[in-house]
ZAKETOR-614500 format. One record per residue (C-alpha): residue in one letter; x, y, z. Coordinates in pm, whole numbers, plus 50000, padded with zeros to 5 digits. Last residue first. Layout:
BEGIN
{votor: A&x: X&y: Y&z: Z}
...
//
This chain:
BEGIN
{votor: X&x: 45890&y: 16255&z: 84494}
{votor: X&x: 45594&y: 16050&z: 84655}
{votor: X&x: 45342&y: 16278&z: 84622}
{votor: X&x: 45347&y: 16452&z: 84337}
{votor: X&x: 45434&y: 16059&z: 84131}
{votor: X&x: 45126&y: 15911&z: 84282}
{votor: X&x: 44917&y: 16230&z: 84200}
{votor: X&x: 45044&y: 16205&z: 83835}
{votor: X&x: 44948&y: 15810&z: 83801}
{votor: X&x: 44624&y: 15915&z: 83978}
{votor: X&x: 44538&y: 16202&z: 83738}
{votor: X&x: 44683&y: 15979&z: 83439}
{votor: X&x: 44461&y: 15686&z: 83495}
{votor: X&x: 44151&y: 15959&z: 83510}
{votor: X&x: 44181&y: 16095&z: 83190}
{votor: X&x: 44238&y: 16487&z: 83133}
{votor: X&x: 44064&y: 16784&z: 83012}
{votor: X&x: 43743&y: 16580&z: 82992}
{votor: X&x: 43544&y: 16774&z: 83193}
{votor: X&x: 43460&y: 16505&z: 83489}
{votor: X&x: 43801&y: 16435&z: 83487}
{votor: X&x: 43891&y: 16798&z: 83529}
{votor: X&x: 43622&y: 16840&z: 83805}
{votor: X&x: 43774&y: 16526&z: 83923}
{votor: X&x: 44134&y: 16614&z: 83929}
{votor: X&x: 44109&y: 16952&z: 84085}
{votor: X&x: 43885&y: 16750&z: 84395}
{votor: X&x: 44191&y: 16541&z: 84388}
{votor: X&x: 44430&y: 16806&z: 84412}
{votor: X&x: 44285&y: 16987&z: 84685}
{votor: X&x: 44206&y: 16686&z: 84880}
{votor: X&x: 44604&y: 16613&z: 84839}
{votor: X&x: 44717&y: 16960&z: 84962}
{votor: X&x: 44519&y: 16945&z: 85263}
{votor: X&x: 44705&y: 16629&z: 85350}
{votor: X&x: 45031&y: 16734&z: 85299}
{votor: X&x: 44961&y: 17035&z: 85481}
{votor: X&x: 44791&y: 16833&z: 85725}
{votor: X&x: 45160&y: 16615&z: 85761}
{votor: X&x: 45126&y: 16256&z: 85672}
{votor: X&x: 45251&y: 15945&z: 85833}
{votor: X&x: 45122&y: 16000&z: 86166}
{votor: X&x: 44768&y: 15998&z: 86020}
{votor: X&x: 44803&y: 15665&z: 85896}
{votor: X&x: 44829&y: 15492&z: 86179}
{votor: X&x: 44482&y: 15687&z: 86326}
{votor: X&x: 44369&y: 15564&z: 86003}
{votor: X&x: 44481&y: 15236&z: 86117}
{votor: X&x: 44328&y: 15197&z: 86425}
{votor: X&x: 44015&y: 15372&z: 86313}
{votor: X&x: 43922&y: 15069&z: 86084}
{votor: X&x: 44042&y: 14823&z: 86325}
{votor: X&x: 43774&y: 14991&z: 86555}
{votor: X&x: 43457&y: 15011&z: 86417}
{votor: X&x: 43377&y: 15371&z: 86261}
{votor: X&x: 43142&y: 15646&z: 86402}
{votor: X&x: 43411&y: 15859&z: 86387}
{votor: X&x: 43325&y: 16092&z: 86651}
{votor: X&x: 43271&y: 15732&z: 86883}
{votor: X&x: 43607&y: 15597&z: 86786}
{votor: X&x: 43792&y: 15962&z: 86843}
{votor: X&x: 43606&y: 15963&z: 87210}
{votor: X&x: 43753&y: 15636&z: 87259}
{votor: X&x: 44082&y: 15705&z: 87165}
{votor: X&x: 44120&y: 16029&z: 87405}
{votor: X&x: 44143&y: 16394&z: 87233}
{votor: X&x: 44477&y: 16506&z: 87295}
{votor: X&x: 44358&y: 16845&z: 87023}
{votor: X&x: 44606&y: 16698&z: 86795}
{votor: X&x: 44488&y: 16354&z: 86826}
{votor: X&x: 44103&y: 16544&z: 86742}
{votor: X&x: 44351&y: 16669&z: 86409}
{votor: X&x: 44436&y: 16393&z: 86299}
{votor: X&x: 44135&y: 16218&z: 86312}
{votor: X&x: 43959&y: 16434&z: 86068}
{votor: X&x: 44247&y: 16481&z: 85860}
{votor: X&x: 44263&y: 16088&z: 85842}
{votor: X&x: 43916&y: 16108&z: 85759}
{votor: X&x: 43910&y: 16353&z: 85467}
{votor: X&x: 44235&y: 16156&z: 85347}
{votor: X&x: 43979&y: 15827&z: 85326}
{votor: X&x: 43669&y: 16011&z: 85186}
{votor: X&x: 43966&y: 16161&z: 84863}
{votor: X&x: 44090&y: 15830&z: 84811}
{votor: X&x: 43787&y: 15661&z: 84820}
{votor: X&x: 43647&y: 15912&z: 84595}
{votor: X&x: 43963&y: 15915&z: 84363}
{votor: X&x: 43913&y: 15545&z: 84325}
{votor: X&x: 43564&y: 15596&z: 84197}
{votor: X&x: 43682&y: 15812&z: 83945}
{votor: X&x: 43950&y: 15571&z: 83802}
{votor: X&x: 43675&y: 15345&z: 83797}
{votor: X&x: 43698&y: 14982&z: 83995}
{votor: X&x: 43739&y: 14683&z: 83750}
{votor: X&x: 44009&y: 14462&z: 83909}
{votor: X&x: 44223&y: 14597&z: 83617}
{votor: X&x: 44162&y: 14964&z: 83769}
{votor: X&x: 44255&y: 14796&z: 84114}
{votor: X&x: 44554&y: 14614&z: 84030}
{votor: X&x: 44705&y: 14921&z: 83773}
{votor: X&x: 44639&y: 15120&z: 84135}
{votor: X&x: 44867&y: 14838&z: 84325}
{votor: X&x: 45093&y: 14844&z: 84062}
{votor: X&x: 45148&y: 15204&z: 84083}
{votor: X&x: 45165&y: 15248&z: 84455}
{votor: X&x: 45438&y: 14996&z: 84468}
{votor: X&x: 45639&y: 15155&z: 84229}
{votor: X&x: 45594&y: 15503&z: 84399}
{votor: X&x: 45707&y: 15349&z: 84714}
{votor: X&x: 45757&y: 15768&z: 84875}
{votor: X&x: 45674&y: 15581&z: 85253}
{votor: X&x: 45359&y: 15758&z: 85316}
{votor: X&x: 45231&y: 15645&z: 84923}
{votor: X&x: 45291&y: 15319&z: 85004}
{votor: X&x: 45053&y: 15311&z: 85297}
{votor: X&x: 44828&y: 15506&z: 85125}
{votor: X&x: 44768&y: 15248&z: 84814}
{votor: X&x: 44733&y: 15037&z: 85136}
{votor: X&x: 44461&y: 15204&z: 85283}
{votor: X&x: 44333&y: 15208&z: 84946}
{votor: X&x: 44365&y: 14846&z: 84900}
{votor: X&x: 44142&y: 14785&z: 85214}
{votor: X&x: 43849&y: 15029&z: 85054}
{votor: X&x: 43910&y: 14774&z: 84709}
{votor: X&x: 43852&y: 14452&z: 84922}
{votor: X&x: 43548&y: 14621&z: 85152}
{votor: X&x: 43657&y: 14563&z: 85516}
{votor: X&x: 43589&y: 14331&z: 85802}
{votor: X&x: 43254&y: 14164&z: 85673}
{votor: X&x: 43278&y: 14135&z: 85301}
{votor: X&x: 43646&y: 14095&z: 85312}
{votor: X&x: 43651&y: 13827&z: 85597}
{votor: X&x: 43403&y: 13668&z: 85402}
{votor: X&x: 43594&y: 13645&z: 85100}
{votor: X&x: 43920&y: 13481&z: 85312}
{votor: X&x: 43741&y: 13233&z: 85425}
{votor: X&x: 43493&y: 13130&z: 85744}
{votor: X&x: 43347&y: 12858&z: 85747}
{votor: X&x: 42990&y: 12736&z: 85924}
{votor: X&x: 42967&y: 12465&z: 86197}
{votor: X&x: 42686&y: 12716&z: 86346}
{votor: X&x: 42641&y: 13054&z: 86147}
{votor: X&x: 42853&y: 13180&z: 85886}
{votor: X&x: 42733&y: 13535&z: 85975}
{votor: X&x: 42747&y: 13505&z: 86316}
{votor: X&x: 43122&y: 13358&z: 86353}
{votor: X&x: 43221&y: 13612&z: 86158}
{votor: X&x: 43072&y: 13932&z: 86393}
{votor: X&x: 43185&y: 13729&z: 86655}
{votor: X&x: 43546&y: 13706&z: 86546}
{votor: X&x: 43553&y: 14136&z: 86503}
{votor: X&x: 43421&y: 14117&z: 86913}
{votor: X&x: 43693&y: 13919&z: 86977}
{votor: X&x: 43924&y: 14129&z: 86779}
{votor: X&x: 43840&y: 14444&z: 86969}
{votor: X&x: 43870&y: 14240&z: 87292}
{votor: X&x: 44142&y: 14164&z: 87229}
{votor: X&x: 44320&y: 14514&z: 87196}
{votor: X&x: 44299&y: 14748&z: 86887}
{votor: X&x: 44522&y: 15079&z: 87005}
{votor: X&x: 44743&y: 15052&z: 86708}
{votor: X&x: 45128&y: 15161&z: 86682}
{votor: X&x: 45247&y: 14816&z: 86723}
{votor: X&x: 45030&y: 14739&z: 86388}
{votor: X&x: 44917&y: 14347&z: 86522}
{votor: X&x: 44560&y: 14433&z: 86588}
{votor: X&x: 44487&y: 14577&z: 86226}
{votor: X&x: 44194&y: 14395&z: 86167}
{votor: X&x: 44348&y: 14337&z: 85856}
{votor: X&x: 44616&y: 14135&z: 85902}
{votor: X&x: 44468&y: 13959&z: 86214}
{votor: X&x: 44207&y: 13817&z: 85940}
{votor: X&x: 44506&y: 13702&z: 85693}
{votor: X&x: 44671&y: 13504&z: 86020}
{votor: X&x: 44342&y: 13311&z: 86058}
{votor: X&x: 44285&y: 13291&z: 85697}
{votor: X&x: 44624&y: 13141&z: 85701}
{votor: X&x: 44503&y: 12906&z: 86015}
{votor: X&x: 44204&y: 12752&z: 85822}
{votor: X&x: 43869&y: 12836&z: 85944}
{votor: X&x: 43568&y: 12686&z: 86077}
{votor: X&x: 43330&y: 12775&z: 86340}
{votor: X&x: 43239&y: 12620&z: 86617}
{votor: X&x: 43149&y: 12936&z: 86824}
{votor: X&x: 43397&y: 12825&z: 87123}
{votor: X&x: 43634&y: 12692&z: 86814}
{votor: X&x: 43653&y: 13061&z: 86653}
{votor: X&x: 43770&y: 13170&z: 87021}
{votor: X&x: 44016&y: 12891&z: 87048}
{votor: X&x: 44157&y: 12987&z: 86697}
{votor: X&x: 44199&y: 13340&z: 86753}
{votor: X&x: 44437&y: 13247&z: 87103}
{votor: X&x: 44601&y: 13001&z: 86900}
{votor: X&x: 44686&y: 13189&z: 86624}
{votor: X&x: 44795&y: 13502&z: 86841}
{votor: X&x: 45011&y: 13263&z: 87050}
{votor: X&x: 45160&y: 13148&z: 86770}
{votor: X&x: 45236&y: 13527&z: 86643}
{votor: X&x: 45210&y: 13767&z: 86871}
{votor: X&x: 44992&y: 13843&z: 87173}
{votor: X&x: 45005&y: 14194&z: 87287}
{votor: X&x: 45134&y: 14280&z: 87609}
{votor: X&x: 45024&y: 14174&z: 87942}
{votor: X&x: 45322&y: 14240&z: 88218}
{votor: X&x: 45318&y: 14029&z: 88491}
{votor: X&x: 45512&y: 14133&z: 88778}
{votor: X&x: 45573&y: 13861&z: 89064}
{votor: X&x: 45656&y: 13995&z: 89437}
{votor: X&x: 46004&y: 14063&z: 89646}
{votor: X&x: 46175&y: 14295&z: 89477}
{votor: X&x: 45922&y: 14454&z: 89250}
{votor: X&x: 45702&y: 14571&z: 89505}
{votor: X&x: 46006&y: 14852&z: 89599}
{votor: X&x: 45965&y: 14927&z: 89241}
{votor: X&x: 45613&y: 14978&z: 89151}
{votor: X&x: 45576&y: 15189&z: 89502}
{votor: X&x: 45856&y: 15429&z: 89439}
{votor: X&x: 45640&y: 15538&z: 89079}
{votor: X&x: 45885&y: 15499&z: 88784}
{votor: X&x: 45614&y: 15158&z: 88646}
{votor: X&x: 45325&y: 15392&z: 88642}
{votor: X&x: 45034&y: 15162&z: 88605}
{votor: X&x: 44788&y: 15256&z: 88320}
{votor: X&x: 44448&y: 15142&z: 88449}
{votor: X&x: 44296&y: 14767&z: 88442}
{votor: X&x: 44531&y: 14683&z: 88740}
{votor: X&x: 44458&y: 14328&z: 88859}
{votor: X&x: 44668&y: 14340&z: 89174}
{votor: X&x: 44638&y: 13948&z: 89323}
{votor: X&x: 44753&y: 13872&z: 89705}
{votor: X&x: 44767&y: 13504&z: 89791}
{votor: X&x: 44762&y: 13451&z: 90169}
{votor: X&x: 44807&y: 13108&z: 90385}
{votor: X&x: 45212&y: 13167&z: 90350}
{votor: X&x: 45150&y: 13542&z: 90557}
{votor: X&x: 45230&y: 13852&z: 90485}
{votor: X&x: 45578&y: 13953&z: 90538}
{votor: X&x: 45686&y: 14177&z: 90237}
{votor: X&x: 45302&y: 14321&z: 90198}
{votor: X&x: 45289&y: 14433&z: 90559}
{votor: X&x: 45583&y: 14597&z: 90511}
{votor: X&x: 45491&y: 14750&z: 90164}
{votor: X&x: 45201&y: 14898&z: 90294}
{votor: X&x: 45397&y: 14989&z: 90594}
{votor: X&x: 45607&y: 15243&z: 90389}
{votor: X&x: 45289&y: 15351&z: 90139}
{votor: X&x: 45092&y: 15439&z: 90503}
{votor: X&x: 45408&y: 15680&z: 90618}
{votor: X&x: 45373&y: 15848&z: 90274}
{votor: X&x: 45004&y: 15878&z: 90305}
{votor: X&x: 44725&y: 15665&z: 90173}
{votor: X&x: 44403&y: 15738&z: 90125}
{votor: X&x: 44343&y: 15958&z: 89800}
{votor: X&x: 44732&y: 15887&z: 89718}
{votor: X&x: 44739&y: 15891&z: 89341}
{votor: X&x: 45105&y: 15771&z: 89231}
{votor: X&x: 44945&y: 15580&z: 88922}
{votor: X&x: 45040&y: 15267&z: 89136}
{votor: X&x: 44971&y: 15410&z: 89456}
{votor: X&x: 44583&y: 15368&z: 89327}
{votor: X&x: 44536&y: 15025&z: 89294}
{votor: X&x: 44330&y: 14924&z: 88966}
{votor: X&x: 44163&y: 14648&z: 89168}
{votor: X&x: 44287&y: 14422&z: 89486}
{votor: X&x: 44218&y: 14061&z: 89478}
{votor: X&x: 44280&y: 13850&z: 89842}
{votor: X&x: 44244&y: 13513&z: 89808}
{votor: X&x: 44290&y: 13313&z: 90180}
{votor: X&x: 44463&y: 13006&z: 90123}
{votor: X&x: 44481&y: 12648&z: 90285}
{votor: X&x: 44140&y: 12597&z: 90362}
{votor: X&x: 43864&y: 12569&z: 90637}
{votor: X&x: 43900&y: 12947&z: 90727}
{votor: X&x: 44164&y: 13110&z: 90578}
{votor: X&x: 44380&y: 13343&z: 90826}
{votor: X&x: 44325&y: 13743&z: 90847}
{votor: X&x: 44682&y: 13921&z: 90789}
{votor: X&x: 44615&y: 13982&z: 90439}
{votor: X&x: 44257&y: 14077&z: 90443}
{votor: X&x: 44304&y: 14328&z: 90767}
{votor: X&x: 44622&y: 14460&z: 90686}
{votor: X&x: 44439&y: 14586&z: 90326}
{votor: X&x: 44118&y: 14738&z: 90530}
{votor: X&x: 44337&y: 14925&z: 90752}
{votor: X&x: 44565&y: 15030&z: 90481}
{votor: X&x: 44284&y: 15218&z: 90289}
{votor: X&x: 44060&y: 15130&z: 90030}
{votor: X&x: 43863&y: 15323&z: 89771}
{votor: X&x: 44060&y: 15350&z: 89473}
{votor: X&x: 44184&y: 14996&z: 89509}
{votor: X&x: 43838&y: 14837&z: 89530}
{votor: X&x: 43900&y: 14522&z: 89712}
{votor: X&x: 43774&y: 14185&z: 89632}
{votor: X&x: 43824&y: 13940&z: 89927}
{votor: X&x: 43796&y: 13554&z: 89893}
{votor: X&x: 43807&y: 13292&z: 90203}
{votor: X&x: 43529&y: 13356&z: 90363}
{votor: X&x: 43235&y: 13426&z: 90168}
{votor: X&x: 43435&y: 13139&z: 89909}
{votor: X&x: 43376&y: 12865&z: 90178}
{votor: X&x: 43222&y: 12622&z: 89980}
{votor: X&x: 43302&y: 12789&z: 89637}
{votor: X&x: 43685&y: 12649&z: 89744}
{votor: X&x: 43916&y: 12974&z: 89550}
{votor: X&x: 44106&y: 12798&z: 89261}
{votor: X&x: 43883&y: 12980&z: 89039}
{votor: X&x: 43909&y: 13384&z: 89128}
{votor: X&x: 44262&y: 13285&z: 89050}
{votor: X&x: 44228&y: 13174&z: 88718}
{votor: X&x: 43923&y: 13472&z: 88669}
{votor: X&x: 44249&y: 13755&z: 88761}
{votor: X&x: 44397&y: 13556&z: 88454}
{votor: X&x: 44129&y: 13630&z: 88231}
{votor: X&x: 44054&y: 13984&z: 88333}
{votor: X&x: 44406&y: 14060&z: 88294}
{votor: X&x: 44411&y: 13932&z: 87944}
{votor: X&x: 44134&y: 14126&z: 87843}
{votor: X&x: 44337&y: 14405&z: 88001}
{votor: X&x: 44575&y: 14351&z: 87716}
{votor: X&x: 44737&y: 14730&z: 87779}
{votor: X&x: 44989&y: 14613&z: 88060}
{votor: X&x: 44911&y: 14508&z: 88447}
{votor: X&x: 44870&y: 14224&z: 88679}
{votor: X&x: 45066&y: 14213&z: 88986}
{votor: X&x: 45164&y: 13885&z: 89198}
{votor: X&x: 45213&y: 13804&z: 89539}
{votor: X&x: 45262&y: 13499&z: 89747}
{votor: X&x: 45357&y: 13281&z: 89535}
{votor: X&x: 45223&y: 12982&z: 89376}
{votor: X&x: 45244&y: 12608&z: 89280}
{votor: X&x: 44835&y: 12506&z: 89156}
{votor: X&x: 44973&y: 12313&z: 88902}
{votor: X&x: 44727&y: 12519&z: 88634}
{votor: X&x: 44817&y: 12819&z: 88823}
{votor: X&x: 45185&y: 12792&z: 88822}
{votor: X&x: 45167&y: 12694&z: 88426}
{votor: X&x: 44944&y: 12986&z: 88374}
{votor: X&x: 45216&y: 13214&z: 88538}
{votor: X&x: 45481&y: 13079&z: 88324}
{votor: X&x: 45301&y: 13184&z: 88016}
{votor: X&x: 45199&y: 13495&z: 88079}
{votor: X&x: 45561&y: 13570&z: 88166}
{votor: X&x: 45726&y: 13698&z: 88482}
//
């Protein structure tokens, strides 16, 4: 089942029985698992709404909830968290427990709604995933795209009343990063990049495309990461205009070599905590970056090779001693490091 569909259930108030939230948007899972927190009566919420801790519960306490009727209402709510049988963990359930699980499950009750908001990686193979599957709702949260992107930014620019035009809307996803299929950025990542905005503009402010460069990433630092970009995929054409941009934009050929140079440094950096299965959040916080910017350094690194890499902070720290010498102009370092590297 979509995102979509399910909203339209909820907003009508026409649902199932059963329904599992998963994917990597768990901001998205938080906001649907508040939908049906919502349609619960707050008169007789003690009553008819159960939050379970799915690492900690046991099929006891699971029969109880579903079987239990509503009191004063039509439907009993019944919200189980991060599950464990669906990561195959089995702290309090055996294999005779999983079978009437799913029998208890299969015929509970029309007065029960049972919600799995699973904030952890599910493991879609496990037996349990897929003998759920037949008879309940699976609602995958991926990452917006496109419209629903747009719309999605736009509502939380609007809850700040802030201004912006939808192109500066799309140009801001751009460079967070958030739509690279390869990146880790979720929504809340971009919420929290939308905040930042909305504060410095301030109350019924605007927000262009300038600001979004001051505040999301320095104009020449962003063309680097693309100068990169079309260096990992041998464009040498592309990587010359794009230096001729910046040295006609007024940045130093020298200065261009240090953000060159500060920006391989950091993709070795990264590179090699991946290689060492370091988790995402740990590489964030060695960083000390935000993360859009490690997103796509961590991009980045899977284009290059470290001997690549190495190779290219030896040559640039060649090139600015010899710079820095005179034994050879900086416009012809780069042009000759673009055409090393991209043969």
């Amino acid at each position: 089942m979509k995102r979509e569909e399910l909203i339209q259930q909820l907003d009508k108030n026409d649902l199932d029985k059963i329904y599992v939230l998963y994917g990597k948007e768990i901001y998205l899972i938080k906001e649907l698992e508040d939908k049906f927190k919502a349609l619960a009566n707050p008169a007789t919420l003690d009553f008819n709404q159960v939050i379970i801790d799915g690492k900690e519960t046991n099929i006891d306490m699971i029969q109880s909830a579903v079987e239990t009727l509503p009191f004063m209402d039509e439907r009993r709510y019944i919200i189980i968290k991060d599950f464990e049988l669906f990561k195959g963990r089995k702290k309090n359930f055996n294999d005779n427990d999983e079978k009437k699980l799913i029998e208890i499950l299969g015929s509970a009750p029309e007065t029960s709604l049972i919600v799995f908001a699973q904030y952890e990686e599910v493991d879609t193979r496990r037996s349990f995933f897929k003998k759920l599957r037949k008879f309940a709702n699976m609602v995958e949260l991926k990452k917006l795209e496109d419209v629903q992107l747009l719309n999605w930014s736009r509502q939380i620019f609007n809850k700040y009343r802030v201004n912006i035009e939808n192109s500066v809307i799309a140009y801001m996803v751009e460079m967070s990063g958030y739509s690279d299929k390869k990146s880790d950025m979720n929504l809340m990542d971009l919420e929290n990049e939308i905040k930042k905005l909305c504060v410095f503009v301030g109350d019924a402010g605007r927000v262009d495309k300038p600001i979004i460069d001051q505040m999301m990433k320095d104009k020449v630092e962003n063309d680097v990461f693309k100068f990169l970009d079309y260096m990992s995929s041998k464009n040498s054409k592309m990587s010359l205009k794009l230096l001729e941009d910046m040295i006609d934009s007024g940045e130093s050929g020298l200065g261009i070599i240090f953000l060159i140079t500060r920006q391989v440094y950091n993709i070795i950096q990264i590179k090699r905590m991946q290689k060492e299965r370091m988790p995402y959040n740990i590489i964030r916080d060695n960083m000390g970056m935000p993360s859009f910017v490690v997103n796509k350094l961590s991009r980045q690194a899977n284009n290059f090779s470290e001997e690549i890499l190495v190779d290219m902070i030896n040559y640039l720290s060649d090139s600015d001693y010899m710079i820095k010498q005179g034994l050879i102009g900086d416009r012809l370092s780069l042009e000759i490091f673009i055409a090393k590297y991209c043969k």
